[in-house]
RODO-2510 file (C-alpha; in nm, 4 decimals, decimal comma):
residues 111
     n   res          X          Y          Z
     1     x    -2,1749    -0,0402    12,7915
     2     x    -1,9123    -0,2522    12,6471
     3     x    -1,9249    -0,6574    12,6727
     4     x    -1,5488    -0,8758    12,6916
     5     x    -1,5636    -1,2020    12,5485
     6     x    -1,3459    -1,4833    12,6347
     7     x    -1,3792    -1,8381    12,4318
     8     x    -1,1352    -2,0616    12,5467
     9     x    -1,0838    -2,4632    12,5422
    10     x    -1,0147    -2,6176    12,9118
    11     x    -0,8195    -2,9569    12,9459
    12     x    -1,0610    -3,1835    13,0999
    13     x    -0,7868    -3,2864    13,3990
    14     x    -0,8045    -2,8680    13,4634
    15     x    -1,1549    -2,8206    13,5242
    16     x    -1,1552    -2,8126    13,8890
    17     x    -0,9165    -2,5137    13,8922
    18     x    -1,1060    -2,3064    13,6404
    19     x    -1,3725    -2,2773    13,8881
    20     x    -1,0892    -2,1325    14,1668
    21     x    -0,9384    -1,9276    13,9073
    22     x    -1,2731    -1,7616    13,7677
    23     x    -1,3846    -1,6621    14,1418
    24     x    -1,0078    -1,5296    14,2356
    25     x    -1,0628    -1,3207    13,8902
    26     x    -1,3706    -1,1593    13,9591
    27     x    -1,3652    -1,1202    14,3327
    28     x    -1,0649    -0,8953    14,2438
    29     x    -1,2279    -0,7359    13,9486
    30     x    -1,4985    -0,6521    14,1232
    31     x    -1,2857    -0,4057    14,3229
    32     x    -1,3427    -0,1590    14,0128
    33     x    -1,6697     0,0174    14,0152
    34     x    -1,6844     0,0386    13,6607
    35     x    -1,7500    -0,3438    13,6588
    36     x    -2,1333    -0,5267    13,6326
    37     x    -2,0988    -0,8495    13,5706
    38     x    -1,9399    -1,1569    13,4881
    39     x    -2,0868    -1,5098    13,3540
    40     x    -1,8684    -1,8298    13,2912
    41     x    -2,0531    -2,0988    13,0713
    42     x    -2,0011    -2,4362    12,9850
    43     x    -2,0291    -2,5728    12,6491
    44     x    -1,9648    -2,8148    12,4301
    45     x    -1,6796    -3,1205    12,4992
    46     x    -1,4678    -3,3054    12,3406
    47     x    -1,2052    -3,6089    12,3830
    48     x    -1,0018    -3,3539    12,5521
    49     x    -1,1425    -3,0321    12,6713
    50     x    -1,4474    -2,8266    12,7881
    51     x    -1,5250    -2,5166    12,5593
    52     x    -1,5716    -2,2320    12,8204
    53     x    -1,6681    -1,8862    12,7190
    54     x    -1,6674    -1,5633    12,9597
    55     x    -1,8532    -1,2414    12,9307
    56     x    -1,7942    -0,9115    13,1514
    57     x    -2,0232    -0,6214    13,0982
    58     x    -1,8338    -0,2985    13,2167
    59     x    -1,9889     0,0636    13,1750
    60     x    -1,7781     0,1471    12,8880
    61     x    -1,4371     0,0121    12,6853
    62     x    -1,2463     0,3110    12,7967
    63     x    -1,3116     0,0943    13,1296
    64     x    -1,2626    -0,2524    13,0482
    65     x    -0,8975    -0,0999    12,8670
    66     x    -0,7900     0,0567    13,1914
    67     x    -0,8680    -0,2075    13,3725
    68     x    -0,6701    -0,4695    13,1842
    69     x    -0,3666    -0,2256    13,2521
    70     x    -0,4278    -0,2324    13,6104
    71     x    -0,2682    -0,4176    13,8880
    72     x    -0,5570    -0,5668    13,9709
    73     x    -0,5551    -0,6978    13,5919
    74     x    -0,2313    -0,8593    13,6755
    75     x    -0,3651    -1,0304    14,0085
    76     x    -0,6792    -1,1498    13,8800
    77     x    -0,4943    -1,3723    13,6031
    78     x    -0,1997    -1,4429    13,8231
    79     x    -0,2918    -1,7939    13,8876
    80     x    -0,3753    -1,8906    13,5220
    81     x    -0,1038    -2,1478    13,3918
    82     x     0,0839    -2,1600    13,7109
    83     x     0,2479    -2,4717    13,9064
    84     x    -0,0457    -2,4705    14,1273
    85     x    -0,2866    -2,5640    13,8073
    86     x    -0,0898    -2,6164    13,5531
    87     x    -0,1263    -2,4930    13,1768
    88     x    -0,5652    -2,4849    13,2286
    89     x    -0,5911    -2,3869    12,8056
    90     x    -0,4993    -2,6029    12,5284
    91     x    -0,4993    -2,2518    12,3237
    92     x    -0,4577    -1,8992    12,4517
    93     x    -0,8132    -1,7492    12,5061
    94     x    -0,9992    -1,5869    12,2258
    95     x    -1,0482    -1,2189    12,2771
    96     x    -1,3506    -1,0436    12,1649
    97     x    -1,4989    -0,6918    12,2578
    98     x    -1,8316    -0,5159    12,1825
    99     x    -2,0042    -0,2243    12,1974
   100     x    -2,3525    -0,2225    12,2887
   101     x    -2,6026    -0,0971    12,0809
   102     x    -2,9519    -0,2113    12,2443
   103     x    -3,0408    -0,3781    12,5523
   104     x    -3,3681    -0,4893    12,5998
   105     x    -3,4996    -0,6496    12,9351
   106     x    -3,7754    -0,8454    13,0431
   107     x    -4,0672    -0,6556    13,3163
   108     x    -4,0669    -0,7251    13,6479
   109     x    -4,3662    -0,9411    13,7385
   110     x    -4,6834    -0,7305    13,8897
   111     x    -4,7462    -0,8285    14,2902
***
């Protein structure tokens, strides 16, 4: 299993469009099999911008690497910086990857 980690700062006046832009991504991502899951969070903000961070989980990184040289790589992040939302980042995105070593998960509760 391999998690990809995007930090990234988001102008305040381009919050709306992150929202557009996250769904477009993953509603094309999902198209890969290989992919499990995807959660945006908020965090802390400032005078200017949201911090937003991303995780996908994908089965493996030999995965998540042919994916991101996919068309459907190219589609999903089409819309990031265009006319149509303008520049959303103060910063290009901070990349991070990981392999997982342990997962642990809670019980499902007895009936």
């Amino acid at each position: 299993m391999f998690i990809a980690m995007n930090r990234f700062r988001v102008k305040k006046v381009q919050r709306t469009h992150l929202k557009k832009y996250g769904s477009d991504a993953i509603r094309i991502s999902i198209v890969f099999q290989v992919f499990w899951s995807f959660i945006c969070s908020g965090g802390p903000e400032a005078e200017d911008h949201t911090l937003y961070s991303s995780h996908t989980v994908w089965v493996s990184k030999r995965a998540f690497e042919a994916w991101t040289k996919s068309g459907e790589f190219r589609a999903a992040h089409a819309r990031a910086g265009n006319e149509t939302t303008g520049p959303l980042y103060l910063e290009h995105p901070k990349f991070e990857g990981f392999e997982v070593r342990q997962t642990i998960t809670r019980k499902a509760a007895s009936a």
